[in-house]
C-alpha positions as CSV (number, residue, x, y, z in Angstrom):
1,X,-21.6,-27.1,36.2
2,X,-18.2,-26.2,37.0
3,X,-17.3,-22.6,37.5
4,X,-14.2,-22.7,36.5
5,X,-12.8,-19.9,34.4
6,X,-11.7,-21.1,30.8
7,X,-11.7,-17.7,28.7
8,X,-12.1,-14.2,30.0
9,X,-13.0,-11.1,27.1
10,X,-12.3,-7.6,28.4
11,X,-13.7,-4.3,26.5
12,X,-12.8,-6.1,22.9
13,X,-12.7,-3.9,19.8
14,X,-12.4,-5.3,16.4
15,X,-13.0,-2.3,13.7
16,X,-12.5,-2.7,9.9
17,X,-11.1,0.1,7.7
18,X,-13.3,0.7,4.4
19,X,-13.4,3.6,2.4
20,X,-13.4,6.7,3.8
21,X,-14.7,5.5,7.3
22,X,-14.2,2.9,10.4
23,X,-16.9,0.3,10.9
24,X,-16.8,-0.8,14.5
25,X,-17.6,-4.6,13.6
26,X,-16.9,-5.4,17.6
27,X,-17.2,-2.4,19.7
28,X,-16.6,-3.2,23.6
29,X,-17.6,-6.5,24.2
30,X,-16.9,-8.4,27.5
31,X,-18.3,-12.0,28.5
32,X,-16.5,-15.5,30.4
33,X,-16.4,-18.9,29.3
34,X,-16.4,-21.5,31.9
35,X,-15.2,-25.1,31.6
36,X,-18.0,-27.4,30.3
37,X,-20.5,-24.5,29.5
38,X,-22.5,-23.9,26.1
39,X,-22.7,-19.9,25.5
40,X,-25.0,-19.1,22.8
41,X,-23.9,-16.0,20.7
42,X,-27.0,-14.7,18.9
43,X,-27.3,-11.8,16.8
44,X,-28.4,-10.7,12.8
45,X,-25.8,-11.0,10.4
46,X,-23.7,-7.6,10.9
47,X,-24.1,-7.9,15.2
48,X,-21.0,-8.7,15.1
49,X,-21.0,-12.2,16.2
50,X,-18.7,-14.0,13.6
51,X,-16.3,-11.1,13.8
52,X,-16.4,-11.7,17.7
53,X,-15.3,-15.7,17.1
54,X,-12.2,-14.5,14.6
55,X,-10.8,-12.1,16.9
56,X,-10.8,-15.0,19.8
57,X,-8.7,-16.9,17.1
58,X,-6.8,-14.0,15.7
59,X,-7.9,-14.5,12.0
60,X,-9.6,-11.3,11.5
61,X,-8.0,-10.5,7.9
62,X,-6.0,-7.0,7.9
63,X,-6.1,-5.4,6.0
64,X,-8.9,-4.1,6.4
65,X,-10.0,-5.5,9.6
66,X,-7.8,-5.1,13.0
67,X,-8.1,-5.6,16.8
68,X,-8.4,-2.2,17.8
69,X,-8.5,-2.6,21.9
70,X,-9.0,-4.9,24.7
71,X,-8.0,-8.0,26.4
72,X,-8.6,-11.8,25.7
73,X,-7.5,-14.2,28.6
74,X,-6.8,-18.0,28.2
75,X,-6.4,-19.7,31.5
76,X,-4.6,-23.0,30.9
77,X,-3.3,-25.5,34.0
78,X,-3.7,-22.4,36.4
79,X,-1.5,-20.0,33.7
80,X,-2.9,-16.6,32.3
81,X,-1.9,-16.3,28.5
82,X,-3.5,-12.9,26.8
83,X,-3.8,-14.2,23.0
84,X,-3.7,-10.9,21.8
85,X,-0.2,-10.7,23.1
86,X,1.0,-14.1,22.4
87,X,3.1,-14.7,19.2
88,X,1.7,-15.9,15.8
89,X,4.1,-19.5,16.4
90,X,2.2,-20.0,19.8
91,X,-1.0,-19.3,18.6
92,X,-0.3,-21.5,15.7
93,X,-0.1,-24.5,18.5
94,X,-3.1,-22.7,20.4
95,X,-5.4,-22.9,16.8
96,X,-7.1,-26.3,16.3
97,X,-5.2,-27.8,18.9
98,X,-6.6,-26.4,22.2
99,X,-9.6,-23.6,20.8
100,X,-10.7,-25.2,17.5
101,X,-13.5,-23.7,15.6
102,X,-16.4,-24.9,12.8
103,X,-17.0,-22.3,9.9
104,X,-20.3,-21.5,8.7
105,X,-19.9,-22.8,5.2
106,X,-18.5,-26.5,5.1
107,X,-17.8,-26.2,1.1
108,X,-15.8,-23.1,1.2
109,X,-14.0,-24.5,4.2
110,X,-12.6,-27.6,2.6
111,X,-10.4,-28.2,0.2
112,X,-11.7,-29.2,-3.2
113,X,-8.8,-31.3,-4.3
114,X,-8.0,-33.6,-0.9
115,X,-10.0,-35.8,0.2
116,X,-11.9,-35.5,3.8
117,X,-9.7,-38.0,5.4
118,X,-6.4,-36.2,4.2
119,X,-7.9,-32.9,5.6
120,X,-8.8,-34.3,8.9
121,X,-5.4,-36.3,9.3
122,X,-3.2,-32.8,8.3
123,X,-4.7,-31.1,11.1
124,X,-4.2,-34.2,13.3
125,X,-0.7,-34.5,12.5
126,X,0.3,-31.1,12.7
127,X,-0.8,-30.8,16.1
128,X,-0.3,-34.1,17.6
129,X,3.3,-37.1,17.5
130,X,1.4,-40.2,16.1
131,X,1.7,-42.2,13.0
132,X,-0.3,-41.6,10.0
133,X,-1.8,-45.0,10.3
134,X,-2.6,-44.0,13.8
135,X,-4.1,-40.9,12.8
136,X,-5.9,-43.0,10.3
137,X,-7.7,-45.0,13.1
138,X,-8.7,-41.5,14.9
139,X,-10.0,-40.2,11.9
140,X,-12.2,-43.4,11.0
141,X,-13.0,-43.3,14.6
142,X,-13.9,-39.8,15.0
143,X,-16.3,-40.2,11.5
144,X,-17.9,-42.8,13.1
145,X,-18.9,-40.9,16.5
146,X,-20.1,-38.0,14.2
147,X,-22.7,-40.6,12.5
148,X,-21.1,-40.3,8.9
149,X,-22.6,-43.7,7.1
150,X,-19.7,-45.2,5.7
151,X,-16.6,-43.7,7.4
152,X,-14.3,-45.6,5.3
153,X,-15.9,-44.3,2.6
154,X,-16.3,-40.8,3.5
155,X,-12.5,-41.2,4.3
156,X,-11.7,-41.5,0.5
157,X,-14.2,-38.8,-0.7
158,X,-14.0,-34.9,-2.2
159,X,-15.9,-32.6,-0.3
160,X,-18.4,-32.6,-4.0
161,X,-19.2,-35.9,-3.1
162,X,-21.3,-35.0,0.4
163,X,-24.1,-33.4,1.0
164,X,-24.3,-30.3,2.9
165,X,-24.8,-32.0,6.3
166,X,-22.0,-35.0,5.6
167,X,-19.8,-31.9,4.9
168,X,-20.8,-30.2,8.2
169,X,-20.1,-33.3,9.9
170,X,-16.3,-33.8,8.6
171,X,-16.0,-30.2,9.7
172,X,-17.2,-31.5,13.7
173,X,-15.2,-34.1,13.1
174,X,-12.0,-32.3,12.1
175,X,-12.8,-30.0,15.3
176,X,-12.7,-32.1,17.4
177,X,-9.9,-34.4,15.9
178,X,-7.5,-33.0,18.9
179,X,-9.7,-32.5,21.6
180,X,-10.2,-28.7,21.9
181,X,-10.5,-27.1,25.1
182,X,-12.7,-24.8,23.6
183,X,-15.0,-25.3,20.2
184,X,-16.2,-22.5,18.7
185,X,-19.4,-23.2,16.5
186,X,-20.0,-20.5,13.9
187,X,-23.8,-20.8,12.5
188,X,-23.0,-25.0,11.7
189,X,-26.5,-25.9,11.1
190,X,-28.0,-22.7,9.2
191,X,-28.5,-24.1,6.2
192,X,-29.7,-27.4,7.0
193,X,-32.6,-29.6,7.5
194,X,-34.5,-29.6,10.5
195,X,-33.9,-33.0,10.9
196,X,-30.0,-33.1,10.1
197,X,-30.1,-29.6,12.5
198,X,-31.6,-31.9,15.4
199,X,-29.0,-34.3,14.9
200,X,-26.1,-32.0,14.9
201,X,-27.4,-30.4,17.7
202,X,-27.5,-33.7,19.5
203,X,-24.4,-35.0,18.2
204,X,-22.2,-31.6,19.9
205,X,-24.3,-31.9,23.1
206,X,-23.0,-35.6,23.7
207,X,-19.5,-34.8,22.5
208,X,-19.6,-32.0,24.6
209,X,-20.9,-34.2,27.6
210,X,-18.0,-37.1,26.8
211,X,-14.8,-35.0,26.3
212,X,-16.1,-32.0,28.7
213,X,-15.3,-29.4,26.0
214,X,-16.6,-25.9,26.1
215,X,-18.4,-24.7,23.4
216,X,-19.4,-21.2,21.5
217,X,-22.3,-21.8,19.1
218,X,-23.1,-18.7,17.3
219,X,-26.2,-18.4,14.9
220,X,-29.2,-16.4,14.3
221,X,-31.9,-18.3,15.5
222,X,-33.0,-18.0,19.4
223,X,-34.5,-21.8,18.9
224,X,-31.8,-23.6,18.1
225,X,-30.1,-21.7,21.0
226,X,-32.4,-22.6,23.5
227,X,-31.9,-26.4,22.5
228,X,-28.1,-26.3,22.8
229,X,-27.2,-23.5,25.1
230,X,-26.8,-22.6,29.0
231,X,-26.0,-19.0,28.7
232,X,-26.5,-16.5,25.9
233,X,-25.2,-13.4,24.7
234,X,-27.2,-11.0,22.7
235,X,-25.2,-9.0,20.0
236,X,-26.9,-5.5,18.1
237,X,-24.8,-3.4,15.7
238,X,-21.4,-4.9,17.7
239,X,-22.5,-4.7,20.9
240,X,-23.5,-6.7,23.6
241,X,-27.0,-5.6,24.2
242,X,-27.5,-8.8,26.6
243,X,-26.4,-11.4,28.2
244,X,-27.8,-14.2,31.1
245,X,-29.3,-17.7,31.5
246,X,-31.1,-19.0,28.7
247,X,-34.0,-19.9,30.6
248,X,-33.8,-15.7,32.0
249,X,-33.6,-14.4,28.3
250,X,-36.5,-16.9,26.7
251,X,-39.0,-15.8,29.8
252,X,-37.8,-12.4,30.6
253,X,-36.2,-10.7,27.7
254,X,-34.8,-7.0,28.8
255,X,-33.9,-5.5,25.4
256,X,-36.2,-4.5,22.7
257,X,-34.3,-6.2,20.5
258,X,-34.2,-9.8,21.7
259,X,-37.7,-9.4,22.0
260,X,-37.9,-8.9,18.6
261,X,-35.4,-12.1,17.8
262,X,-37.5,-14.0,20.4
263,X,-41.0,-12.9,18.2
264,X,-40.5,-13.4,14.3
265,X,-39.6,-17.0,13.8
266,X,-42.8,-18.3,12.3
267,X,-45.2,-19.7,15.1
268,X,-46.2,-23.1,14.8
269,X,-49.0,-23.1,17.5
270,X,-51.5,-20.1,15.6
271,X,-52.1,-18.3,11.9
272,X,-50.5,-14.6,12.0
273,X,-51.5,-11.9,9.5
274,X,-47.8,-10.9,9.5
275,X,-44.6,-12.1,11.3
276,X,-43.4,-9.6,14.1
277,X,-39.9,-7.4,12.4
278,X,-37.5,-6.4,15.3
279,X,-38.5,-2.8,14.0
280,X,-41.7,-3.3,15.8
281,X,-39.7,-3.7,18.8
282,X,-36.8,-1.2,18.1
283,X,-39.6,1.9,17.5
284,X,-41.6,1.4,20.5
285,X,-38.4,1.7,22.3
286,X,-37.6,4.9,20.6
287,X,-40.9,6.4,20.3
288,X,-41.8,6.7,23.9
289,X,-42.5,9.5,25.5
290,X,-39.8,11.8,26.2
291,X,-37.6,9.1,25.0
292,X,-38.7,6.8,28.1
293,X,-39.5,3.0,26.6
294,X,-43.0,2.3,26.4
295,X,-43.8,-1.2,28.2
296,X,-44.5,-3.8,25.2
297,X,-44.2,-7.0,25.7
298,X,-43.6,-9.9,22.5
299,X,-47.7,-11.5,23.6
300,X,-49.4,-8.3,23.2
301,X,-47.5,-7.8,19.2
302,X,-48.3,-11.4,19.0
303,X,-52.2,-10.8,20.0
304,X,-52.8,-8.1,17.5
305,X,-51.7,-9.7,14.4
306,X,-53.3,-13.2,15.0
307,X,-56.1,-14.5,12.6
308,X,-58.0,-17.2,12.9
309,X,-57.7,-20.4,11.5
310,X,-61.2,-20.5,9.9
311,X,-60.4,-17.4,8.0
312,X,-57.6,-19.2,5.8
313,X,-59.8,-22.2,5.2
314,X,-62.7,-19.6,4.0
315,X,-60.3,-18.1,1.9
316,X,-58.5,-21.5,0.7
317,X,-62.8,-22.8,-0.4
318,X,-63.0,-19.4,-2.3
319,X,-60.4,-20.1,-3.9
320,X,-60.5,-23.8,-4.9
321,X,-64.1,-22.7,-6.8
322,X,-61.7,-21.2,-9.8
323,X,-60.5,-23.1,-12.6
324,X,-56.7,-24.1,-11.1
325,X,-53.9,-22.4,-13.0
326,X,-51.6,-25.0,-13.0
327,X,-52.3,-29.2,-13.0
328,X,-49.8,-31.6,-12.5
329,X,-50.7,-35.0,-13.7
330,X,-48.2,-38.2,-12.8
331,X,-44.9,-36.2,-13.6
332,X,-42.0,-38.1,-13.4
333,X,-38.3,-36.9,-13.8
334,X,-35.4,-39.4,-13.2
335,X,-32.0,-39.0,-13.5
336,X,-29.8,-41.8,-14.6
337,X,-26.9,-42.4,-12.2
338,X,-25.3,-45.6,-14.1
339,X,-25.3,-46.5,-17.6
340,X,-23.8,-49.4,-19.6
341,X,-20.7,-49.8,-22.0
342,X,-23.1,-48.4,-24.7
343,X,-24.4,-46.2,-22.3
344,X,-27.8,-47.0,-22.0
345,X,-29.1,-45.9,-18.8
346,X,-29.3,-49.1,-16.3
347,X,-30.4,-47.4,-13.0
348,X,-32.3,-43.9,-12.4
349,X,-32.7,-41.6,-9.5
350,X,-36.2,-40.9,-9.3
351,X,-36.0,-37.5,-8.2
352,X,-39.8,-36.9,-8.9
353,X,-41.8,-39.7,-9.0
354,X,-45.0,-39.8,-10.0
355,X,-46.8,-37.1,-9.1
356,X,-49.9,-35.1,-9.1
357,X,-51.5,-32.1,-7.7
358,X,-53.2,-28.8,-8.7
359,X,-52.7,-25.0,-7.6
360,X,-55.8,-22.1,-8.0
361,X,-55.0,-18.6,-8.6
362,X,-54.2,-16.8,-5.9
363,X,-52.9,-19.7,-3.5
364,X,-49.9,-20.6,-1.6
365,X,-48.9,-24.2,-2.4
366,X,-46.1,-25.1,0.3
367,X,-43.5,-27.6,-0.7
368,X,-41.5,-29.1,2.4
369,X,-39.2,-31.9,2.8
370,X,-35.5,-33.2,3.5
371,X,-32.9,-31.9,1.1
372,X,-32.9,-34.6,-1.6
373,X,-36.7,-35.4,-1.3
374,X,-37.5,-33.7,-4.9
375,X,-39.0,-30.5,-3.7
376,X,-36.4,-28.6,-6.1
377,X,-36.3,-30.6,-9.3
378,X,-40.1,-30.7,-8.8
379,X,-39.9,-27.0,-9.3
380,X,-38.1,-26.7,-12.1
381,X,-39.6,-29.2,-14.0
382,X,-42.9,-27.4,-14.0
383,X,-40.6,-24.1,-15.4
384,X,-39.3,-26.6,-17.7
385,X,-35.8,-25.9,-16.5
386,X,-35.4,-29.6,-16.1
387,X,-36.6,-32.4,-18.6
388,X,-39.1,-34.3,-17.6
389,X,-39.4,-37.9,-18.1
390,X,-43.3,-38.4,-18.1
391,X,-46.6,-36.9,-16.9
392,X,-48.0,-33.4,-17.8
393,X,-48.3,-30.1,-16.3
394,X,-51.0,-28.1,-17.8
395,X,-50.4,-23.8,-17.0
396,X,-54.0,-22.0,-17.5
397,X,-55.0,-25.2,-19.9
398,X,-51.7,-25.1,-22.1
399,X,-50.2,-28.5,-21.7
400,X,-46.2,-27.1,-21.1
401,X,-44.3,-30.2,-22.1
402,X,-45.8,-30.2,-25.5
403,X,-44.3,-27.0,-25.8
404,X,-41.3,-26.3,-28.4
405,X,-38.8,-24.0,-26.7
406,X,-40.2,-21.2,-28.8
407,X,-43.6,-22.0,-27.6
408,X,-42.4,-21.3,-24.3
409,X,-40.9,-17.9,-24.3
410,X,-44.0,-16.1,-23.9
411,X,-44.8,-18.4,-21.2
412,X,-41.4,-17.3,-19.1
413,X,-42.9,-13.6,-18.7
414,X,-45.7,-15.2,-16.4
415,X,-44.0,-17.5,-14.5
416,X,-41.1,-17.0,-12.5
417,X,-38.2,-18.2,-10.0
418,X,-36.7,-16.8,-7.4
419,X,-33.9,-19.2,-6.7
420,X,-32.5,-20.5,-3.4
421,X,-28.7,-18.4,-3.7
422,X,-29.5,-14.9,-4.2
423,X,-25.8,-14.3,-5.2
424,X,-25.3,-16.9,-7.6
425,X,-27.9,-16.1,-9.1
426,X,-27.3,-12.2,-10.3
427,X,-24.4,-11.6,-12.5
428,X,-21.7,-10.0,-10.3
429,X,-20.5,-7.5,-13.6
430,X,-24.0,-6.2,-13.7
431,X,-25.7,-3.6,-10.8
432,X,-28.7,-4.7,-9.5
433,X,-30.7,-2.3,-12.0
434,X,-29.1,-3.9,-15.1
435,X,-30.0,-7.5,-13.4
436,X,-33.9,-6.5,-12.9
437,X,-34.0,-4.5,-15.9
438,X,-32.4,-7.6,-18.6
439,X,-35.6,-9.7,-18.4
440,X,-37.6,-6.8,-19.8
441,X,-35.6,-6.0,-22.2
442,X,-35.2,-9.8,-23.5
443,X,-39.5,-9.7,-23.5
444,X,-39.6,-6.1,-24.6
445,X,-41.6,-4.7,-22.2
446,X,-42.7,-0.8,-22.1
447,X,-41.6,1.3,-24.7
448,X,-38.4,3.0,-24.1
449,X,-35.3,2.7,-21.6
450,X,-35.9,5.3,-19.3
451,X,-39.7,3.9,-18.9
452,X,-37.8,0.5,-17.8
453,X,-35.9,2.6,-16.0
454,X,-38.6,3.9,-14.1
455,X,-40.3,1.1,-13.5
456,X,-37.7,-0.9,-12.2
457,X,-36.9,1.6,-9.4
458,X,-40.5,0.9,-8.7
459,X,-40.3,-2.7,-8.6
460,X,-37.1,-1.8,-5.9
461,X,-39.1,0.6,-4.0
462,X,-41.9,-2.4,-3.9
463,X,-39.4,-4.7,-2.5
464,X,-38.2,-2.3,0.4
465,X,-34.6,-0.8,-1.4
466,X,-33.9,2.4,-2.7
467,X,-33.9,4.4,-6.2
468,X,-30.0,4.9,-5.3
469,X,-29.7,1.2,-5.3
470,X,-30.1,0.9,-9.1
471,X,-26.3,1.7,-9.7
472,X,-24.5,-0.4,-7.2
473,X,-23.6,-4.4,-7.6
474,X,-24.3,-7.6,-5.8
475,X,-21.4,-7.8,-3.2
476,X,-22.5,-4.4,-1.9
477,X,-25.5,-5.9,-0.1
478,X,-26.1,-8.0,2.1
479,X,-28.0,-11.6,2.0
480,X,-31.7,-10.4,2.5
481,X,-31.1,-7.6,0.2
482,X,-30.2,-9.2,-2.3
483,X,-33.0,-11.9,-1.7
484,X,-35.5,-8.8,-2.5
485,X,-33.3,-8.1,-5.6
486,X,-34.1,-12.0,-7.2
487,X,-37.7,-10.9,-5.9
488,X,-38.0,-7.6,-7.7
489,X,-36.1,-9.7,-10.4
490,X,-39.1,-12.5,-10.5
491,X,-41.9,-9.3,-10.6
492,X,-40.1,-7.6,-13.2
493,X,-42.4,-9.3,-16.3
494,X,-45.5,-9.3,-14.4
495,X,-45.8,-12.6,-13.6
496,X,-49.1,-14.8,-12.3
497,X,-47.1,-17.4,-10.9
498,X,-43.5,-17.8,-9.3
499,X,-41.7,-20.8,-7.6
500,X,-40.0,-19.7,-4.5
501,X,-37.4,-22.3,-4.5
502,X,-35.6,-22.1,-0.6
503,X,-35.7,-18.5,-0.8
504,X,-35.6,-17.8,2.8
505,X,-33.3,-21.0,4.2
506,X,-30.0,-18.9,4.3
507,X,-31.7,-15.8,5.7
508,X,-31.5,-14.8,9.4
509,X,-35.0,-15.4,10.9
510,X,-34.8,-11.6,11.4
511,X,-34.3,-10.9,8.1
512,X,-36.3,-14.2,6.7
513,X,-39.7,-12.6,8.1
514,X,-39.2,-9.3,6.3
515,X,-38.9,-11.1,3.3
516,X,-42.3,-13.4,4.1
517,X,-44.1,-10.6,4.9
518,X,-43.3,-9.1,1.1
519,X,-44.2,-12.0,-0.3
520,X,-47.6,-12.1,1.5
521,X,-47.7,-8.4,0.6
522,X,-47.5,-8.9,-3.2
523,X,-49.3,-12.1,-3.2
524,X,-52.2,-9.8,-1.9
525,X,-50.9,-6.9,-4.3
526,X,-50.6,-8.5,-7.9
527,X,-52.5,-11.5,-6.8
528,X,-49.9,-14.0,-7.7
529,X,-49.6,-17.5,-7.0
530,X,-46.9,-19.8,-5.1
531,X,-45.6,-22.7,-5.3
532,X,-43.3,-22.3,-1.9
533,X,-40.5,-24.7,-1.7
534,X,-38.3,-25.2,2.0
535,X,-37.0,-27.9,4.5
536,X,-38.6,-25.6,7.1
537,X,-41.8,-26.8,8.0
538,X,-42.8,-24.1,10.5
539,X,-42.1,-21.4,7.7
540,X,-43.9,-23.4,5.1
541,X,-46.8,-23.7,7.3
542,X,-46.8,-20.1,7.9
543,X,-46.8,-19.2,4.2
544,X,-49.3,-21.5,2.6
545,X,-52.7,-22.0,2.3
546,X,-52.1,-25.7,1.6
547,X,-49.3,-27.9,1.6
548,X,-47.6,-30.9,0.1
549,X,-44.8,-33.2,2.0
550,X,-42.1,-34.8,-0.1
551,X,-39.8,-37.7,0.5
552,X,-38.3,-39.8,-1.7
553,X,-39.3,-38.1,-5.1
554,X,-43.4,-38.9,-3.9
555,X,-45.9,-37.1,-2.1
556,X,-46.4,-38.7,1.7
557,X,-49.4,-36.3,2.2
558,X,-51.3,-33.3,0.7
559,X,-53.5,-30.9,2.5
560,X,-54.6,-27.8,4.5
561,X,-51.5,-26.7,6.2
562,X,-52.7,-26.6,9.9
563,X,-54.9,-29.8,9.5
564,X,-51.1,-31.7,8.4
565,X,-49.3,-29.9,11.2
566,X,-51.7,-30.5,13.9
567,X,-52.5,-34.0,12.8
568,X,-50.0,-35.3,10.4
569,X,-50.8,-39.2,8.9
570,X,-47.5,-39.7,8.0
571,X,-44.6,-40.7,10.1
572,X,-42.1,-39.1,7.9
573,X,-43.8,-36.1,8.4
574,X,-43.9,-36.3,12.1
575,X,-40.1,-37.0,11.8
576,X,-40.1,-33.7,10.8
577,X,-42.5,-31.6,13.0
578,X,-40.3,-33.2,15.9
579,X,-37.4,-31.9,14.9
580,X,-38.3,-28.0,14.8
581,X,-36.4,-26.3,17.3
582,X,-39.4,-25.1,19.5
583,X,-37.5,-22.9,21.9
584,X,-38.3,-23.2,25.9
C-alpha cells in the first residue's frame, strides 16, 4: 500500500448550538488518509461519525451546527490546501469532483422528480467539459460496472421505481461518476440485505482496486468493517477512543468500548441467554477498584451467558405439546401488477404463495429472507392488514378471514405489530404518551385516564425510558428509543401475539441488542409469542426457537433454527448464510 499522504485531520471540532447548551458532536479528532487505503469509521449513532464526514466536506448545516476548531489538509499534485480555509467557489469544484461522498439514505438523497440518469449526468456535467451524449455513455457505463440490471432502463427511472439497493447503487454510481480522489461512504449498506450488503461491499472493493480511489466507509457494524477495511477508527460520544489495523482492533481491542461493539452482534457459531450491551463493557471499566480498569476480556462475557443448544430444543418440544395459537393453511396473497382494458387482472405478483405453518404459545417463529421474498406481506396478512387471496389462518381456533371487520376488533387487542420505521409509524403531533396511550383508549381499557396514565408510564419503564418521557414527541429521540416506544405501543392492550416486522434492521448493532434482549425479556415476562420477521439471518437465528426461509413468496425450508443454520438444504438459503459479514 502506498503511503502516501492524501488527507491529514488535525484536533477537529464540530459543536452544534441547541437550546440552552453546546453539544460537542466532534470534539478533537485527528486521523490521515493515505492514497488507496480503506479507513473504517465505526461508532453508535451520536459518536460522531457522520458529523465527522460533513465537516470533511463543509456541509455541516449552521445554524445550528459550526466547525469550531482545527485543521483539515488536502494534499493534491504535491500542494497543501486547508479546506476549512478554502472559499465556498473552490470547494464547490473540490465537492463531487475530487472528494465525493454516498449518503446514508438513497431515497432522501435523490430527487423525486428527475430521473436517475438526469441526476447522475448533472453532477457529471457540472464538474467535467463533455457532451451530454457523452456523459450519457459514462452514465450507462458507470450503471453497468455498478451491476444495475437494465442500465438503460434504470437510466429512464424515478428513484420510486428501485428498490433500496438499485437506489444505493445509482448513489455509487453517481460517486464515482468523476472519479473522486477520495469517496466517503456514510453507512451505504445499513439497511440492506445481507446478500445485496455482500455485493456492495464487493462492488466498492473492485472499484476501489481499478481507479485507486481512497475510501471512508462509515457504519456501525465492526463486521462489515472487517470485510472492507485496512484501518479503523473507533468513535465514543465524539471522540476518537481508537484507532489501528483492522486485523490489531478485531484481535486486540484496547478500549472498553470497542470491546463492546466487537461483542453484541448476534453470534452465529453458539446459543446466548442474552447478547453482550457495551454497558457491560463501559461499567467494568468504571467500576474497578480505585477507578483502575478491571481486566475483562469480550470471551470471558461471552462464556457466562452461553446456553446450550439442547436447552432450546427441550424448550422448543415443551412447547410444541400445546394446542398452536395460530395455523396457517395454504395462504395465498397476490397482487395484480397488469390488468386489461376492462381491467381484469391479467398477471399477479405472488407475494405469498401458498403457504403453511403453525406457531405454539410461547415460541419465536423467525421469518428471514431477501427484501421482496414475502416475509412482510406474510405478516400482515395474518393481522389482516392485507387481503388475502386464499388459504386460512386460524388464531386460538377462530378462523380470521371469515371474520367481518367488526368481528375483528376484539381480536386487534391481542395481536400486535411493531412495524419496521419506528418514526413513521407514531404520529409526529402526538408525545409518545398520547401514542401508547390511543390504543387503550380506542379498546377502553382500565377505568379512568389517570389509571392509563399510570400504566403506560409502566409499559415505558418496562421498555427501558423514563416517566418524564411521557410528555415529549417523536423527533426528540433517537432511533432505538423510539423502537422501544412502537414496543411499549404493541404491549399496551396486552397482547398474546405480536409480529415484529424488521424491527431491528435500521438499529445500530449496539443499540439492535438492547432491543433483542427486551424482547426475549418480555417474551419470558408476559409469555407472548413471535412471529420475527428480518433479512438478517444471524439475528433471526438468535431470536427464534424455529425458523422459516422465504424466497419468492414460498417457503424454501422450515425448522429448528441451528439445525437450518448449521446444515441448510436449500441453496438459497446457503446464498444467504454466505453472505453474513463474519468479521476476522
Amino acid at each position: 500500500m502506498s503511503k502516501e499522504l492524501l488527507l491529514e485531520v488535525r484536533n477537529l471540532k464540530t459543536y452544534f448550538k441547541t437550546e440552552g447548551e453546546t453539544v460537542k458532536a466532534v470534539d478533537d479528532v485527528s486521523f490521515e488518509i493515505y492514497k488507496g487505503e480503506t479507513v473504517g469509521i465505526v461508532g453508535e449513532s451520536g459518536s460522531g461519525k457522520s458529523v465527522t464526514s460533513l465537516s470533511l466536506m463543509r456541509l455541516v448545516q449552521s445554524p445550528p451546527g459550526y466547525i469550531a476548531g482545527g485543521a483539515i489538509t488536502y494534499h493534491k499534485d504535491g500542494n497543501k490546501m486547508d479546506l476549512l480555509s478554502v472559499s465556498e467557489k473552490e470547494m464547490q469544484k473540490i465537492r463531487g469532483n475530487e472528494i465525493s461522498m454516498i449518503f446514508q439514505e438513497p431515497m432522501t438523497s435523490l430527487n423525486p422528480v428527475f430521473t436517475c440518469g438526469d441526476q447522475v449526468i448533472e453532477s457529471i456535467l457540472l464538474h467535467q467539459k463533455i457532451s451530454k451524449s457523452a456523459a450519457k455513455k459514462l452514465v450507462l457505463d458507470l450503471f453497468s460496472k455498478v451491476e444495475l440490471p437494465d442500465p438503460e432502463r434504470i437510466y429512464n427511472s424515478y428513484p420510486h421505481q428501485l428498490s433500496g439497493g438499485q437506489k444505493q447503487r445509482v448513489m455509487i454510481a453517481m460517486a464515482l461518476s468523476c472519479n473522486p480522489t477520495l469517496l466517503i461512504a456514510d453507512e451505504p449498506t445499513t439497511a440492506l440485505d445481507v446478500t445485496v450488503q455482500k455485493a456492495i461491499l464487493q462492488l466498492m472493493n473492485d472499484l476501489k482496486k481499478e481507479v485507486n480511489t481512497s475510501v471512508i466507509f462509515i457504519t456501525h457494524d465492526l463486521g462489515v468493517i472487517a470485510e472492507i477495511a485496512d484501518r479503523v477508527i473507533v468513535m465514543y460520544k465524539g471522540e476518537i477512543v481508537e484507532q489501528g489495523m483492522v486485523e490489531d482492533i478485531f484481535s486486540r481491542p484496547g478500549h472498553p468500548y470497542t470491546k463492546g461493539l466487537l461483542a453484541c452482534r448476534p453470534p452465529l457459531g453458539f446459543r446466548m441467554k442474552r447478547l453482550p450491551v457495551i454497558d457491560d463493557f463501559i461499567q467494568l471499566k468504571e467500576g474497578g477498584e480505585n477507578g483502575a480498569e478491571k481486566a475483562i476480556s469480550i470471551e470471558s462475557i461471552i462464556d457466562d451467558l452461553k446456553i446450550d443448544q439442547k436447552q432450546i430444543k427441550e424448550r422448543l418440544k415443551y412447547l410444541e405439546k400445546k394446542e398452536p395459537i395460530l395455523q396457517v393453511d395454504g395462504l395465498q396473497t397476490w397482487f395484480p401488477v397488469q390488468k386489461s382494458f376492462f381491467g381484469k387482472p391479467k398477471e399477479y405478483v405472488k407475494a405469498v404463495d401458498d403457504v403453511s405453518f403453525n406457531v405454539y404459545p410461547g415460541e419465536t417463529l423467525g421469518l428471514v429472507g431477501e427484501s421482496g421474498c414475502g416475509k412482510t406481506t406474510l405478516g400482515r396478512t395474518i393481522l389482516r392488514l392485507t387481503d388475502a387471496r386464499a388459504g386460512s389462518v386460524k388464531f386460538e381456533g377462530k378462523d380470521l378471514m371469515k371474520l367481518s371487520q367488526k368481528q375483528m376488533i376484539p381480536l386487534r387487542k391481542v395481536m400486535q405489530i411493531i412495524f419496521q420505521d419506528p418514526y413513521s409509524s407514531l404520529n409526529p403531533r402526538m408525545t409518545i404518551g398520547q401514542a401508547i396511550l390511543e390504543p387503550m383508549e380506542v379498546h377502553n381499557l382500565h377505568d379512568h385516564t389517570n389509571q392509563r396514565k399510570e400504566q403506560v408510564i409502566h409499559l415505558l419503564e418496562t421498555v427501558g425510558m423514563k416517566a418524564e418521557h411521557y410528555n415529549r414527541y417523536p423527533h426528540e429521540f433517537s432511533g432505538g428509543q423510539r423502537q422501544r416506544v412502537g414496543i411499549a405501543r404493541a404491549l399496551a392492550l396486552n397482547p398474546r401475539f405480536i409480529v415484529c416486522d424488521e424491527s431491528v434492521s435500521a438499529l445500530d448493532v449496539s443499540v439492535q441488542a438492547q432491543v433483542l434482549n427486551l424482547l426475549i425479556e418480555l417474551r419470558e415476562q408476559f409469555g407472548l409469542t413471535y412471529i420475527f420477521i428480518s433479512h438478517d439471518l444471524s439475528v433471526v437465528k438468535f431470536m427464534s426457537d424455529r425458523m422459516i426461509v422465504m424466497n419468492k413468496g414460498k417457503i424454501e425450508e422450515m425448522g429448528f433454527a441451528d439445525d437450518i443454520y448449521n446444515n441448510p438444504q436449500k441453496e438459497y438459503t446457503q446464498k444467504l448464510i454466505e453472505a453474513i459479514p463474519v468479521g476476522r
